[in-house]
C-alpha positions in Angstrom: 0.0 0.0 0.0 1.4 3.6 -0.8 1.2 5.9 2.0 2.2 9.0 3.3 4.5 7.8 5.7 6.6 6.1 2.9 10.1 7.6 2.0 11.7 7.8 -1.6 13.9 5.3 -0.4 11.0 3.1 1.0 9.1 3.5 -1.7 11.9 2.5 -4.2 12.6 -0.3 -2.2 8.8 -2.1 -1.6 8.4 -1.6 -5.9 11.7 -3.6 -6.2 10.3 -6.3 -3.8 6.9 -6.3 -5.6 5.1 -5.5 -2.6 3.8 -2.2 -4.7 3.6 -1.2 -8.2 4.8 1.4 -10.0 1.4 2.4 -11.5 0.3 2.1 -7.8 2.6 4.7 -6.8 1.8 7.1 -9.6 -1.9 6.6 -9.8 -1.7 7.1 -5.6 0.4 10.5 -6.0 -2.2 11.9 -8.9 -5.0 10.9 -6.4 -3.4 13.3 -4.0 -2.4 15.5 -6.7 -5.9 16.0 -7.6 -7.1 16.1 -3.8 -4.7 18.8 -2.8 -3.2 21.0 -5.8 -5.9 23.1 -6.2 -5.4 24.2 -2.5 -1.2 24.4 -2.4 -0.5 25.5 -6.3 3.1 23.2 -6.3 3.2 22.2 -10.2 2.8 24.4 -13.3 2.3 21.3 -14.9 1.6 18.1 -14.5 2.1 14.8 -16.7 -0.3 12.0 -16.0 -0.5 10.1 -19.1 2.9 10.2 -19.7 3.9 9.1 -15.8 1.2 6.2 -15.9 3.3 4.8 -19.4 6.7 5.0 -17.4 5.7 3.6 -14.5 3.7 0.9 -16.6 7.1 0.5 -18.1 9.4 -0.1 -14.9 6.6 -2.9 -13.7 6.9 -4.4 -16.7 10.6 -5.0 -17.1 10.5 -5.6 -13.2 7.8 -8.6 -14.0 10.7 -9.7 -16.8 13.5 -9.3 -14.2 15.3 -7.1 -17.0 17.3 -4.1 -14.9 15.9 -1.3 -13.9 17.5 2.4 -12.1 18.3 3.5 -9.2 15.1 5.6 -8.5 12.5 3.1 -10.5 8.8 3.7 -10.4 9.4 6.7 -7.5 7.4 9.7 -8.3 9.6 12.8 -8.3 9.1 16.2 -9.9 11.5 18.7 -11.2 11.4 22.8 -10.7 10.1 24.9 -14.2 13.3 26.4 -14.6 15.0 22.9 -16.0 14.4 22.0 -19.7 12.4 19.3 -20.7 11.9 18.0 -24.3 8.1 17.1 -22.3 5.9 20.3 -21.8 6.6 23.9 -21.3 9.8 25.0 -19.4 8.2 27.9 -18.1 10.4 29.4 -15.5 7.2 30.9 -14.0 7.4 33.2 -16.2 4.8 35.0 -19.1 8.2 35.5 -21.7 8.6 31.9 -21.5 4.8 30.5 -20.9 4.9 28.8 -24.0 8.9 27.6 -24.6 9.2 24.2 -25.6 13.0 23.2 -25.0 14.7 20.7 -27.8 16.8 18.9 -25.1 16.5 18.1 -21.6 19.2 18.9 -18.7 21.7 16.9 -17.5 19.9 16.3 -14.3 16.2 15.5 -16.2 18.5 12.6 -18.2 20.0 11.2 -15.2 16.0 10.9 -13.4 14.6 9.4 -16.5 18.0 6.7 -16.8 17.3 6.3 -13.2 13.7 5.6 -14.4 11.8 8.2 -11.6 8.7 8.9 -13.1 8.5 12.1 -13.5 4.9 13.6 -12.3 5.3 17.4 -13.4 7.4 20.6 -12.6 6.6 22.8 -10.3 6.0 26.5 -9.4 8.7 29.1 -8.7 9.7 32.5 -8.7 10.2 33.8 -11.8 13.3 33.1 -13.3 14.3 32.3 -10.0 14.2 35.4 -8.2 12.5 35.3 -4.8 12.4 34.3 -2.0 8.7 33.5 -1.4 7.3 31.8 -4.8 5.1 35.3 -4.5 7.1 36.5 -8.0 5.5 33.6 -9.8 4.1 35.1 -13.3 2.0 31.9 -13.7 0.3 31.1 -9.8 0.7 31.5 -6.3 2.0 28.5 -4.2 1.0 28.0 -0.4 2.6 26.7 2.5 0.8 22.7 3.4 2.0 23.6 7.1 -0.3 27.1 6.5 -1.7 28.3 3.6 -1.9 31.6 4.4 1.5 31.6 4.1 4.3 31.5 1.2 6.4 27.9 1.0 9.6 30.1 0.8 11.4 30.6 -2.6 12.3 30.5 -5.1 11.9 26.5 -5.4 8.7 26.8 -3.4 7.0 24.5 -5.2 9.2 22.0 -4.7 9.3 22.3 -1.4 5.9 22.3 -1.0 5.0 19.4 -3.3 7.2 17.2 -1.3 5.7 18.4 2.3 2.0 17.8 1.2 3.0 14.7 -0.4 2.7 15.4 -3.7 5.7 13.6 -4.8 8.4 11.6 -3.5 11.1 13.5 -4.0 12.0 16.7 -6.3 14.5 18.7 -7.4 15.2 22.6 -7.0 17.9 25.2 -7.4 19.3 27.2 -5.5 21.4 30.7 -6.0 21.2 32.1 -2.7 19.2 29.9 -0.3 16.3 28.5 -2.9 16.2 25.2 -2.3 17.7 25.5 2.0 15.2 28.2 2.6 11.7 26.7 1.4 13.1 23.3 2.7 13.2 24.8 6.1 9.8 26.5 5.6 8.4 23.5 4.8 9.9 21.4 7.0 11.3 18.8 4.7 15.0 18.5 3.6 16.7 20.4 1.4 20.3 20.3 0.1 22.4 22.5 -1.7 25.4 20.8 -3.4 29.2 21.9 -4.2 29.1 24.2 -6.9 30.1 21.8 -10.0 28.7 18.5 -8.1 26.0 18.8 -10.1 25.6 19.8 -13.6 24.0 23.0 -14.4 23.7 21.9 -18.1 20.2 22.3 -19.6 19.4 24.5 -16.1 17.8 28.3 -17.2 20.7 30.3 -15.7 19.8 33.5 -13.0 23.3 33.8 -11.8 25.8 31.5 -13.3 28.4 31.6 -10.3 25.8 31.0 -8.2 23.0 28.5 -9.3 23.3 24.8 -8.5 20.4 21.9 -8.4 20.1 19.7 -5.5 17.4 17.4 -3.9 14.6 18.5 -1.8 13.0 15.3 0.0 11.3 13.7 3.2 14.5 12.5 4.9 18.3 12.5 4.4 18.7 9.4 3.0 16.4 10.4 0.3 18.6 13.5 -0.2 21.8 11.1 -0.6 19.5 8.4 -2.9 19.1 11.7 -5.3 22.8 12.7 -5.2 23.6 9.1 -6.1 21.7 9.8 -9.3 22.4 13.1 -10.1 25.5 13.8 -8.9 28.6 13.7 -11.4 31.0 15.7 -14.0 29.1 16.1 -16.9 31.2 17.2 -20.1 28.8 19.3 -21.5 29.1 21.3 -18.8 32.2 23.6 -18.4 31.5 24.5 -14.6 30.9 20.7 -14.1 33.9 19.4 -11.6 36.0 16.5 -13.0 35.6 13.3 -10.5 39.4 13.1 -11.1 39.5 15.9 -8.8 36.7 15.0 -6.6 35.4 11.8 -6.7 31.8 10.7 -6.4 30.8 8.3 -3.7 27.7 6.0 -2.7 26.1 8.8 -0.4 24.1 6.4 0.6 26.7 3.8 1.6 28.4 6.3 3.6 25.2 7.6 5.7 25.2 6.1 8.9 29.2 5.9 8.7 30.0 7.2 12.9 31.4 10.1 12.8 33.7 10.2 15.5 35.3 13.4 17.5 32.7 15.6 15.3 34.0 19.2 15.9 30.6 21.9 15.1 30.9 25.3 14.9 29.0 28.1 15.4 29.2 31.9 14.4 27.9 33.8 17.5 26.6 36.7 15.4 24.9 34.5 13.2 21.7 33.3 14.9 21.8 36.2 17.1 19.2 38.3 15.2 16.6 34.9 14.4 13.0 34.7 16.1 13.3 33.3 19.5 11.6 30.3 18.5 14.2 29.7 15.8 17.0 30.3 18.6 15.4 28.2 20.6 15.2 25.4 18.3 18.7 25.9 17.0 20.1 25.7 21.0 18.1 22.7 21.0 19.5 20.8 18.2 22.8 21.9 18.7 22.2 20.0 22.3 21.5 16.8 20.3 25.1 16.9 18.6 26.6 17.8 22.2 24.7 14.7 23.6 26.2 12.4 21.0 29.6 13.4 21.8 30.6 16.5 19.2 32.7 19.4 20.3 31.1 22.7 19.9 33.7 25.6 18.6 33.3 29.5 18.5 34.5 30.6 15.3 34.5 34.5 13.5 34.0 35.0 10.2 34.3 38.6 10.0 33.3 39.1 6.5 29.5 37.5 6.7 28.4 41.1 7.7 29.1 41.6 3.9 27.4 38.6 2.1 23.6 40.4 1.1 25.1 43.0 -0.2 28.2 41.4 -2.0 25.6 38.7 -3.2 22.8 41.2 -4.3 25.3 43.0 -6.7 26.9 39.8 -8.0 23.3 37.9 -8.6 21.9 40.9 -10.1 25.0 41.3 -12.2 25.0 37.9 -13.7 20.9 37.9 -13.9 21.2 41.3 -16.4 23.5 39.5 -18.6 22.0 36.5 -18.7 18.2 37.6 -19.1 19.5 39.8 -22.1 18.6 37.0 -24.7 14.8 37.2 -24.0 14.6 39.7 -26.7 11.2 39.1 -28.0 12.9 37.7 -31.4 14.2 34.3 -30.9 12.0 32.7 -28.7 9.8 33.7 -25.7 6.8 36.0 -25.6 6.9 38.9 -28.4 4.7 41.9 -28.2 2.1 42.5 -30.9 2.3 46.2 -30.0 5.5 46.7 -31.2 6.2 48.6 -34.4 10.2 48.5 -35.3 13.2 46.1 -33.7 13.3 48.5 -30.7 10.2 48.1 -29.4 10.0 44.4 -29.9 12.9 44.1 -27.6 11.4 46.8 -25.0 7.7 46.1 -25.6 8.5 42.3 -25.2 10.3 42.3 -21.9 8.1 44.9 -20.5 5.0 43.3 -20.8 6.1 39.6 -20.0 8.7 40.1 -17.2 7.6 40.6 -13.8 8.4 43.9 -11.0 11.3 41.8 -9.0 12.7 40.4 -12.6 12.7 44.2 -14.1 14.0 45.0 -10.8 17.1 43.0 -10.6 17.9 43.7 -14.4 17.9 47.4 -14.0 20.4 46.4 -10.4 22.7 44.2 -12.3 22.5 46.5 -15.4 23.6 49.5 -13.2 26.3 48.0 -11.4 27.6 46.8 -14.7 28.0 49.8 -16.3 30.7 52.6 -17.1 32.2 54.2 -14.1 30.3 51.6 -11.6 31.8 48.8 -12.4 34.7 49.1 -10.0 32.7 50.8 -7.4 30.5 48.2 -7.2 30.3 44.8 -9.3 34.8 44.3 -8.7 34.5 45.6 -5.1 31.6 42.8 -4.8 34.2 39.8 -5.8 37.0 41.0 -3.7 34.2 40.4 -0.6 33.2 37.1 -2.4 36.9 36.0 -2.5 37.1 37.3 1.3 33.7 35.5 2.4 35.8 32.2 0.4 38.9 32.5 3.3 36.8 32.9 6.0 35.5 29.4 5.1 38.7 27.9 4.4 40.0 29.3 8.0 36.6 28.1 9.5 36.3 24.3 8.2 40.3 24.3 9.2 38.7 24.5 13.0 35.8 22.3 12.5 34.1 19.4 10.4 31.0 21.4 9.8 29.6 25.0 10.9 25.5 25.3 12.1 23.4 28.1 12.1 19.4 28.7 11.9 17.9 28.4 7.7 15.9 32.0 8.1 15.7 34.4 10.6 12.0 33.8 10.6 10.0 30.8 9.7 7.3 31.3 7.3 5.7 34.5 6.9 2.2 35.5 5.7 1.7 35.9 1.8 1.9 39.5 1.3 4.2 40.6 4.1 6.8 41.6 2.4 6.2 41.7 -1.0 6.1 45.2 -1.2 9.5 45.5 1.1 11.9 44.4 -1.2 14.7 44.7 1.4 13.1 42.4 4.2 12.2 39.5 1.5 16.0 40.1 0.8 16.9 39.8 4.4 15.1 36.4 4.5 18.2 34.3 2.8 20.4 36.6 5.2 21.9 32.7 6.5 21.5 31.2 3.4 23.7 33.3 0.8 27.4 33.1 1.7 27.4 29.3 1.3 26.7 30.4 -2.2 29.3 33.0 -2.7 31.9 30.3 -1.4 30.7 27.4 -3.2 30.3 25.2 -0.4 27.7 22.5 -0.1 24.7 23.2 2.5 21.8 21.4 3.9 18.4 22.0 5.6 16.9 19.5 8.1 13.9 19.9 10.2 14.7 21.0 13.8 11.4 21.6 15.5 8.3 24.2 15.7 7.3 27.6 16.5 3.9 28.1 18.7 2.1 28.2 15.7 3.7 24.7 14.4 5.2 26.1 12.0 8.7 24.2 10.9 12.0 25.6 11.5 14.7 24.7 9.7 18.4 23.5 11.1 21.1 24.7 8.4 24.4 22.6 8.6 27.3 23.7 6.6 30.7 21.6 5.2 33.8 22.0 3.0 33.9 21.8 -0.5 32.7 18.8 -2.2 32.2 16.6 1.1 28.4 16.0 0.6 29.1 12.7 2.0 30.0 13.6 5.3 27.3 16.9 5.4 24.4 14.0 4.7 26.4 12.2 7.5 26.3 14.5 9.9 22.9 15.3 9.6 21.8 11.4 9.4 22.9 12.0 13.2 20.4 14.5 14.1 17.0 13.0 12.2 18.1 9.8 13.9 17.9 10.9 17.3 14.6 13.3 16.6 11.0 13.2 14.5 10.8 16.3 13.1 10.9 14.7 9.4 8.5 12.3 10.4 5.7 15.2 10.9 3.0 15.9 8.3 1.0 18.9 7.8 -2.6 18.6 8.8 -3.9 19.6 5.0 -2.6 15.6 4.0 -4.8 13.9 6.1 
């Protein structure tokens, strides 16, 4: 029987034992699908027919006791900012509402090798830029926990397909906090890889130093089933790491590896300014690790103060280069009140891109150009390269560094929309893992008085996802937190 309670893992493991089907699973996640999605808004699109055919397919070679991949017959989705040669690749967006990609990503090839069926994609910010999935040009998404609240952003749908159990798993980006953030709002678990763990290929690029996929699931050993699938150098992709360099492990092998002598750290002025509930919860899970033997280290990293406003010039940057192809001419949404080339490319973008999209263009575009380029955009990667050795110094004292997701955990839908510095303040935690590279996870850590989920965010060096899903393994094993459902499910 399929139910809620049932991991990715789970899941994967009961179709390979033929105590469930495949079709079972899909036809049980649509069920809910159509139940719930009306209510939470997760997918811009769904695929029934075609999910039905490959889980049909996966039972059916199962049956013949042909092989079959590592995720076969789970039902995962993928965030509308990831090509698919199957429906729209939207980005939430109107300029691309109707873009059909030719090819799919790296990471949509690797799901469908691994035989996941794929259910649909799901809503966003547009283009990625958000922080609450409020800057969606398509829908609004809602928080299962609350839904008069947002699911965080900008892979909010994501996040909040996989807490209302609308999938098994799915994947999101994140650029400054987007898949971390509405993990932790969400209370499920959310992972940010090493940027270049995971190929970017095929992924609709916001800010290219920036943006990486990862996992967003019901428990860590769903993250680390995921990162065995889509984890990898891919050649097509020039920011893609060579395993040479850094290998590729079984996460999954290596979960419940003890860790032994774990050494945490903390930055004293990084918690500091959080909701009392979130401090609370944060003391309180750091008192797990101190009860299973781990060392907890006082560390400074000076240059944190800097990481909003270093990130905020570098995203925007990047974003104004990269959202100048959306031109009205060679694909995307072209304005039929346009009368010469110039007002095809302004009529275009101004009619189909949203306020925080034309927002962060006119940012990046300004600190891009003549005589603010040095003031602003080179002063911004000096701090990014400063932000990098405070890591360095900091994982050189410690195995892993812990601090709270978001200051706050979720806030009402239309709080701060129209405050774009507070919504910027919400991936305050989130963004310097970003500007360093380094990989970052979200686990849940507890509740506020209005059980709302609070998010523990764990931090670790470069390209050592194996022992980041380690460590927290640790925690969810000695609490429940990922075992909680919101009420909407049942």
């Amino acid at each position: 029987m399929v139910t809620e309670e049932l991991s990715a893992r789970q899941l994967r493991d009961r179709i390979a034992a033929g105590q469930i089907t495949s079709v079972e699973a899909a036809e049980a996640v649509f069920k809910r699908i159509e139940e719930l999605e009306p209510v939470i808004g997760a997918y811009i699109s769904t695929y029934h027919d075609r999910a039905l055919e490959t889980a049909a397919d996966v039972d059916r070679r199962l049956i013949a006791g042909e092989p079959v991949g590592r995720l076969a017959g789970v039902p995962v989705a993928v965030k509308d900012n990831m090509c698919t040669t199957f429906g729209a690749t939207t980005c939430a967006s109107k300029i691309l509402e109707n873009f059909h990609a030719p090819y799919n990503a790296t990471v949509v090839e690797k799901l469908l090798a691994a035989d996941a069926v794929i259910v649909g994609k799901t809503n966003m910010d547009e283009f990625a830029m958000g922080s609450s999935t409020e800057n969606s040009g398509l829908k609004q998404t809602v928080n299962p926990w609350d839904t008069t609240r947002v699911p965080g952003g900008s892979s909010g749908g994501s996040a909040a397909a996989v807490a209302a159990r609308l999938c098994f798993a799915a994947l999101g980006s994140d650029t400054g906090g987007s898949i971390r953030q509405p993990a932790g709002f969400c209370g499920v678990v959310g992972l940010k890889p090493t940027y270049g763990r995971v190929s970017r290929f095929g992924l609709v690029a916001y800010g290219s130093s920036l943006d990486q996929i990862g996992p967003v699931t019901r428990t860590v050993a769903d993250s680390a089933l995921m990162m065995n699938v889509i984890a990898g150098h891919d050649p097509a992709d020039s920011t893609s790491v060579d395993e040479a360099a850094a290998p590729v492990c079984d996460y999954l092998e290596k979960l419940n590896e003890p860790l032994k002598k774990l050494k945490i750290a903390i930055v004293p002025e990084f918690g500091a300014g959080a909701d009392e509930q979130v401090q609370k919860a944060m003391t309180e899970a750091i008192d797990v690790y101190k009860k299973l033997g781990a060392q907890i280290v006082e560390i400074d990293m000076p240059h944190l103060d800097y990481a909003i406003a270093a990130y905020y010039i570098i995203a925007t940057a990047e974003a104004s280069s990269n959202l100048a192809r959306y031109d009205g001419v060679h694909y995307g949404h072209r304005s039929e009140k346009a009368t010469d080339y110039v007002e095809v490319y302004s009529k275009s973008r101004a009619e189909a891109f949203g306020k925080e999209v034309k927002r962060r263009i006119m940012l990046g575009t300004y600190a891009l150009s003549s005589g603010y380029y040095d003031a602003y955009y080179l002063k911004a990667l000096k701090v990014r390269n400063l932000i990098r050795g405070d890591f360095t110094s900091a994982f050189e004292k410690c195995d892993c560094i812990m601090m709270p997701v978001s200051p706050t955990v979720a806030f009402k839908i239309g709080e701060k929309i129209d405050d774009p510095l507070q919504m910027y303040l919400s991936d305050i935690y989130t963004i310097a893992a970003n500007l360093a590279g380094v990989p970052g996870i979200s686990v849940p850590c507890g509740f506020d008085q209005n059980n709302l989920p609070i998010g523990l965010q764990i931090l670790a060096p470069a390209f050592a996802e194996d022992k980041l899903l380690a460590i927290a393994r640790m925690f969810e094993k000695e609490t429940d937190w990922h075992t909680k459902m919101p009420a909407i499910i049942t």
